[in-house]
C-alpha positions in Angstrom: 10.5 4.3 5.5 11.5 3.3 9.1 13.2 0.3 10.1 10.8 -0.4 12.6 7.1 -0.2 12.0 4.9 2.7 13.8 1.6 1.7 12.7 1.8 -1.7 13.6 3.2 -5.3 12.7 1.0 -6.0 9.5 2.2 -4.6 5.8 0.8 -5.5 2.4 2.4 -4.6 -1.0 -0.7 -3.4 -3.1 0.0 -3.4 -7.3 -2.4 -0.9 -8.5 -3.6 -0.6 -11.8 -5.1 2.7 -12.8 -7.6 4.2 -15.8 -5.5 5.7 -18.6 -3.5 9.4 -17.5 -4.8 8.4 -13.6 -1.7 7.6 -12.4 0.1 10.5 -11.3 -3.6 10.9 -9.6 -3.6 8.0 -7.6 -0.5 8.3 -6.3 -1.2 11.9 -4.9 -3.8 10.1 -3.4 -1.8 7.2 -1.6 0.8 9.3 -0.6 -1.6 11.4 1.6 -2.9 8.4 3.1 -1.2 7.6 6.9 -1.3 4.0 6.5 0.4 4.3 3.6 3.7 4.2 3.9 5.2 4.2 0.2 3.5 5.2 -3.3 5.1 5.1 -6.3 4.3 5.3 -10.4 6.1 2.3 -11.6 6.6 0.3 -15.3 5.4 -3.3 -16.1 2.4 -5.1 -15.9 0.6 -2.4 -13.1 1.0 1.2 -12.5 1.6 1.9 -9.2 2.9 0.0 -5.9 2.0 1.1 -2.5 3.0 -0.2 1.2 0.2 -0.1 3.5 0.9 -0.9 7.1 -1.5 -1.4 10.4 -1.5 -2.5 13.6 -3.5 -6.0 12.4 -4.9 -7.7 8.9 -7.9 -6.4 9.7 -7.1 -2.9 9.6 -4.7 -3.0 6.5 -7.5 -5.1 4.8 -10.1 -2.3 5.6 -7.6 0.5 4.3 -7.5 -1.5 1.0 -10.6 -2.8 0.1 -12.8 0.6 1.6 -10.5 3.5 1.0 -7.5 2.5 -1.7 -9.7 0.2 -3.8 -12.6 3.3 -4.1 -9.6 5.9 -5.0 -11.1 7.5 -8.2 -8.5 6.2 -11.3 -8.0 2.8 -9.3 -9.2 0.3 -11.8 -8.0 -2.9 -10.2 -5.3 -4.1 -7.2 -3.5 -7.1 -6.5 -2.7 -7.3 -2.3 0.1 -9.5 -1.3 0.4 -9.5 2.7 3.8 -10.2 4.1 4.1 -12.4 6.7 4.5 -11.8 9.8 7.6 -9.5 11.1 7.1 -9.2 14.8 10.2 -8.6 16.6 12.4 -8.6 13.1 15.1 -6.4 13.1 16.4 -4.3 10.7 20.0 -6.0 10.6 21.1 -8.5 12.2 
């Protein structure tokens, strides 16, 4: 992932929990997705995280709720928006 953001200034960590033997699936899925920016099978309480970046809320919000949340294997998502990063710099 790029220090600075292409798509926009608007990024959301999305927890992802998936049907049974649907993980691998979704994250295929996510990974071919350009506003996604990261996908990835991980252990705990959910089964997969993905970064999804836009230029605004609003499109990051659409990209969840009416293309990530209707993935087939995508039983339920948690969204936690970051707060806002305009002009932040990688290092300082």
């Amino acid at each position: 992932m790029s220090a600075g953001l292409s798509l926009g200034d608007t990024r959301a960590y999305v927890l992802i929990d998936s049907e049974p033997e649907m993980t691998d699936r979704v994250v295929k899925s996510l990974r071919c997705r350009r506003d996604v920016r990261l996908a990835d099978a991980i252990n705990g309480p959910h089964d997969v995280i993905a970064v999804v970046e836009g230029s605004n809320a609003s499109a990051v919000a659409t990209a969840i709720l009416s293309s990530i949340r209707k993935l087939q294997g995508v039983k339920d998502i948690t969204v936690y928006l970051a707060t806002a990063r305009k002009g932040e710099k990688a290092c300082p």
